[in-house]
C-alpha positions in Angstrom: 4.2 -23.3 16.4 1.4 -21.9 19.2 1.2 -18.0 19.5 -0.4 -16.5 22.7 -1.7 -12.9 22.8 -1.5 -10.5 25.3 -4.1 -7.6 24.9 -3.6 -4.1 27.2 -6.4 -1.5 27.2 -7.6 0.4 29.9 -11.7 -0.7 29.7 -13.9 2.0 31.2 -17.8 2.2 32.1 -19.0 1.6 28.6 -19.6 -1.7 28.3 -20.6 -2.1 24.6 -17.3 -0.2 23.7 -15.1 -2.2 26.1 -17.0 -5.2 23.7 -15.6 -3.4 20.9 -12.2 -3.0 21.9 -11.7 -6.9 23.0 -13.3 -7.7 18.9 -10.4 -5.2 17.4 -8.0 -6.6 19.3 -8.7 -10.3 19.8 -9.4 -9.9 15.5 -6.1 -8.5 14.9 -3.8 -10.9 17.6 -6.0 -13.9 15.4 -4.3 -12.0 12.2 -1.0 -12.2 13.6 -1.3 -15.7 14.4 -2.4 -16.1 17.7 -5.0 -18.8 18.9 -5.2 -17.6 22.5 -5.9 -14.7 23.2 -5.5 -12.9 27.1 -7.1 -9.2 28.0 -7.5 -7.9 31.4 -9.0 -8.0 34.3 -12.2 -6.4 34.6 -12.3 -6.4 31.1 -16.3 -5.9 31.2 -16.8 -3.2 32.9 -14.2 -0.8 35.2 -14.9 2.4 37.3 -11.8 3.7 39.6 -13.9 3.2 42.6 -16.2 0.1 42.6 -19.4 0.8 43.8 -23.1 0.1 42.6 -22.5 0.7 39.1 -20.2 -2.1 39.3 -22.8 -3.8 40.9 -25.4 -3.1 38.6 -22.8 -4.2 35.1 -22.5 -7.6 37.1 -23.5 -10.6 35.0 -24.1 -14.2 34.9 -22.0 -16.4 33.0 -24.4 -17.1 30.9 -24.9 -13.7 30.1 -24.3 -11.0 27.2 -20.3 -10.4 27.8 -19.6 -14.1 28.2 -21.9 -14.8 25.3 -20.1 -11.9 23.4 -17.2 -13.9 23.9 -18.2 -17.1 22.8 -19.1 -15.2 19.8 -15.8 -13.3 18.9 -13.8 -16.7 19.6 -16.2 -19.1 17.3 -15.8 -16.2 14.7 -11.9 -16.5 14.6 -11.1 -19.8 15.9 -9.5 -18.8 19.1 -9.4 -19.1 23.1 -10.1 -15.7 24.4 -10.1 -15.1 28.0 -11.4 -11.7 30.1 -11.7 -10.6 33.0 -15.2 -10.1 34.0 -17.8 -9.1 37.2 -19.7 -12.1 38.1 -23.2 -12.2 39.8 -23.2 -12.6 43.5 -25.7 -10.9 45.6 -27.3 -7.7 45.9 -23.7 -6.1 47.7 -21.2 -8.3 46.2 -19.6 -9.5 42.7 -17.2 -12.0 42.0 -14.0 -10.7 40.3 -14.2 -13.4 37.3 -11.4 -15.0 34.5 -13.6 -16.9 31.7 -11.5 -18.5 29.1 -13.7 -19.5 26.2 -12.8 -22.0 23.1 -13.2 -21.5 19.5 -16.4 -23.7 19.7 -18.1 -21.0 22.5 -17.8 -23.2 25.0 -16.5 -21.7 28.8 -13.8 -23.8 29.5 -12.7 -22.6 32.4 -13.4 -19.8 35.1 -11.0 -18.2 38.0 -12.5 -16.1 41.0 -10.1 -14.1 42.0 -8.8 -15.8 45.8 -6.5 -12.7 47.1 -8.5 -9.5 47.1 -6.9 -6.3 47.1 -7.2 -4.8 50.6 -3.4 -3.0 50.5 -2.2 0.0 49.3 -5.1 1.9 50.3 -7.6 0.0 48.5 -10.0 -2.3 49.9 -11.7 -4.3 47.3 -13.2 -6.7 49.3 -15.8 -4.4 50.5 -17.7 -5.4 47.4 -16.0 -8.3 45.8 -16.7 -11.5 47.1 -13.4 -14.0 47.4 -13.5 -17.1 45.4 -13.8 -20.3 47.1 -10.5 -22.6 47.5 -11.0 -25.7 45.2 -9.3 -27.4 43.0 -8.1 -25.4 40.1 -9.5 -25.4 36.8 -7.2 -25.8 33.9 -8.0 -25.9 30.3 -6.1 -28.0 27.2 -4.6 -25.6 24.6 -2.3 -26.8 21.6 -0.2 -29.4 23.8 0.0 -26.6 26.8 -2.1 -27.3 30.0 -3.4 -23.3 30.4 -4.0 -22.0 34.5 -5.3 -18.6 35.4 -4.7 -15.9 38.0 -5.6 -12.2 38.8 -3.7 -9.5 39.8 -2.8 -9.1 43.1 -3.2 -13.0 43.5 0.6 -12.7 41.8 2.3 -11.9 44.8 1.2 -15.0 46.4 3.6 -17.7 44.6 1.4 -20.6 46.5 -1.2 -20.0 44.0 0.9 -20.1 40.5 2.3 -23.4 42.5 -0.9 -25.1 42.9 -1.7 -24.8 39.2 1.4 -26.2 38.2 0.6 -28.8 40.7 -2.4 -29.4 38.8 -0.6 -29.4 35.6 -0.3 -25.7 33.9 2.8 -25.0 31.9 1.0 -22.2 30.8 -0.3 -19.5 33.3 -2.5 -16.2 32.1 -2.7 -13.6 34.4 -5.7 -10.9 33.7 -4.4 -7.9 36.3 -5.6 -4.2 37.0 -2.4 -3.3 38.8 -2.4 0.0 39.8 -0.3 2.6 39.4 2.1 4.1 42.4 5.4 4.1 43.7 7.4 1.3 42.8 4.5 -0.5 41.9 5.5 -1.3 38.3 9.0 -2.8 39.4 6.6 -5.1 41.5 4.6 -6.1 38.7 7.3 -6.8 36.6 9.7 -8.7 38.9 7.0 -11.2 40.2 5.4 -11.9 36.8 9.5 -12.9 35.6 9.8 -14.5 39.5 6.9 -16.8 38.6 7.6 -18.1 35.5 11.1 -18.6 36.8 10.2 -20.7 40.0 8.1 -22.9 37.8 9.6 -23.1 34.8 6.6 -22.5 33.1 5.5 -19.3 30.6 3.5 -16.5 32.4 1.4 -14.2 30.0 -0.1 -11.4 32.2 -2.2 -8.6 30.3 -3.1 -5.3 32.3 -4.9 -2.4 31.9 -3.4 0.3 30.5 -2.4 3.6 32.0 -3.5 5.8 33.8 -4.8 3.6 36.4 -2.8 0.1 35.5 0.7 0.8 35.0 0.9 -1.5 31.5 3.6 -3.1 30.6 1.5 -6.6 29.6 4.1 -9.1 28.8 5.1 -13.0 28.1 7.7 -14.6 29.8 9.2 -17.8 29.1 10.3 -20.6 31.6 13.7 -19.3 31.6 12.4 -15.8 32.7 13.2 -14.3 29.5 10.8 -11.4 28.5 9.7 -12.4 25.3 7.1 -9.7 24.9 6.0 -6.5 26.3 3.7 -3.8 25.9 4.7 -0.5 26.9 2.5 2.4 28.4 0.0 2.7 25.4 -2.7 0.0 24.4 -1.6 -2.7 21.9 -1.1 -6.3 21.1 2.1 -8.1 22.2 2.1 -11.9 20.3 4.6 -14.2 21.3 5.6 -18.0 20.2 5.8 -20.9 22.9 6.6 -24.1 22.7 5.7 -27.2 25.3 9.5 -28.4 24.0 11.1 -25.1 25.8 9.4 -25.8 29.1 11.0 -29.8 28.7 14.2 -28.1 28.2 14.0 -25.9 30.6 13.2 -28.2 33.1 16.0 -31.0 32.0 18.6 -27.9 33.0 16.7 -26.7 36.0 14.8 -29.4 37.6 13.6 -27.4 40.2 10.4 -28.4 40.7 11.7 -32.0 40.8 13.6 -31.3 43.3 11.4 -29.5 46.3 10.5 -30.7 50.0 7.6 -28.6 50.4 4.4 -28.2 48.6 1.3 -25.9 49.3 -2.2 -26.3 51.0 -4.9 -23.6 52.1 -4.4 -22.1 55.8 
């Protein structure tokens, strides 16, 4: 049996109590039985409007939050993965996944592609896009894992191209904000894209009041296995490689499509 994690909390300014928060939390999901363990985006560091304090909390991968990391997941024998802000330049950051192994090793790392210049928002003004290359993918108890952020959901293209590269398995660390209707969205395309690819989706976001919650797992059939509500918690869920090769046996889609996906 493989347990995943999902981890919703709504990290602030402070990074040495965000810190804290992912240790509860990633030690309690490890009680429960979970091995990997997925918080959210911008798990480092958050202010409602990114400026140069977001700058400033930037880091290098090898620096203190990723190290942090590498520490909590040696000390309980688990993948974690965060969202974090990478080192770019003096304006920019990149808008960073890490996923780091029991031995405190990265893994892998995901800069977020689709920025979030709708709904009012325009976060490219000081995030810097992640180039288009192959994507990275990491090995988890008989699962091949992928990673996304946020508002890189609503872009099916991208889930596809990990699948194409092998992930059965796909995390998605999200700060998806609040506003009308803007849950339903969340919700329907994290179920639409574990449908289309008959693969499990496990998408952890920030808690209210900015993210609108609801952190969940969904299984290749698009059945909600677990969710989190509007308060900060720990959902835990089991999956099993054997559901995705049954799912597939009934609905072959993948198999069966005439088209396939490249960068414009």
């Amino acid at each position: 049996m493989s347990f995943v994690a999902v981890c919703q909390f709504a990290p602030g300014p402070d990074a040495v109590a965000n810190l804290a928060v992912i240790h509860s939390f990633a030690s309690s999901a490890a009680s429960r039985g979970a091995t990997l363990v997925v918080f959210p985006e911008y798990s480092s560091f958050f202010e409602i409007e990114a400026g140069a304090a977001s700058i400033a909390a930037s880091e290098p991968l090898d620096g203190p939050f990723v190290d942090a990391l590498c520490s909590i997941a040696v000390s309980l024998g688990i993948h974690l993965v965060a969202g974090m802000l990478e080192t770019v330049d003096a304006s920019h950051f990149s808008n960073t996944i890490v996923a780091v192994s029991p031995a405190g090793v990265v893994e892998a790392t995901y800069r977020k592609l689709h920025l979030y210049d709708a709904f009012g928002q325009q976060e490219s003004d000081i995030v810097r896009a992640g180039d288009i290359a192959p994507p990275e993918t990491f090995a988890w108890e008989g699962f091949t894992v992928g990673m996304q952020t946020c508002y890189d959901i609503r872009f099916p293209e991208v889930s596809r191209r990990l699948v194409d590269a092998g992930a059965d398995l796909v995390l998605v660390p999200a700060e998806w904000v609040r506003g009308p209707l803007k849950e339903h969205h969340w919700r329907t395309l994290v179920t639409a894209r574990a449908l289309e690819n008959t693969i499990y989706v496990a998408a952890a976001d920030h808690a209210p009041p900015i993210g609108v919650g609801n952190s969940m797992v969904v299984d290749p059939m698009g059945v909600e296995l677990v969710t989190i509500g509007e308060e900060a918690g720990i959902a835990v869920a089991e999956v099993s490689s054997e559901r995705v090769a049954a799912v597939r046996q009934i609905n072959p889609a993948l198999a069966l499509r005439r088209f396939g996906t490249h960068p414009l």
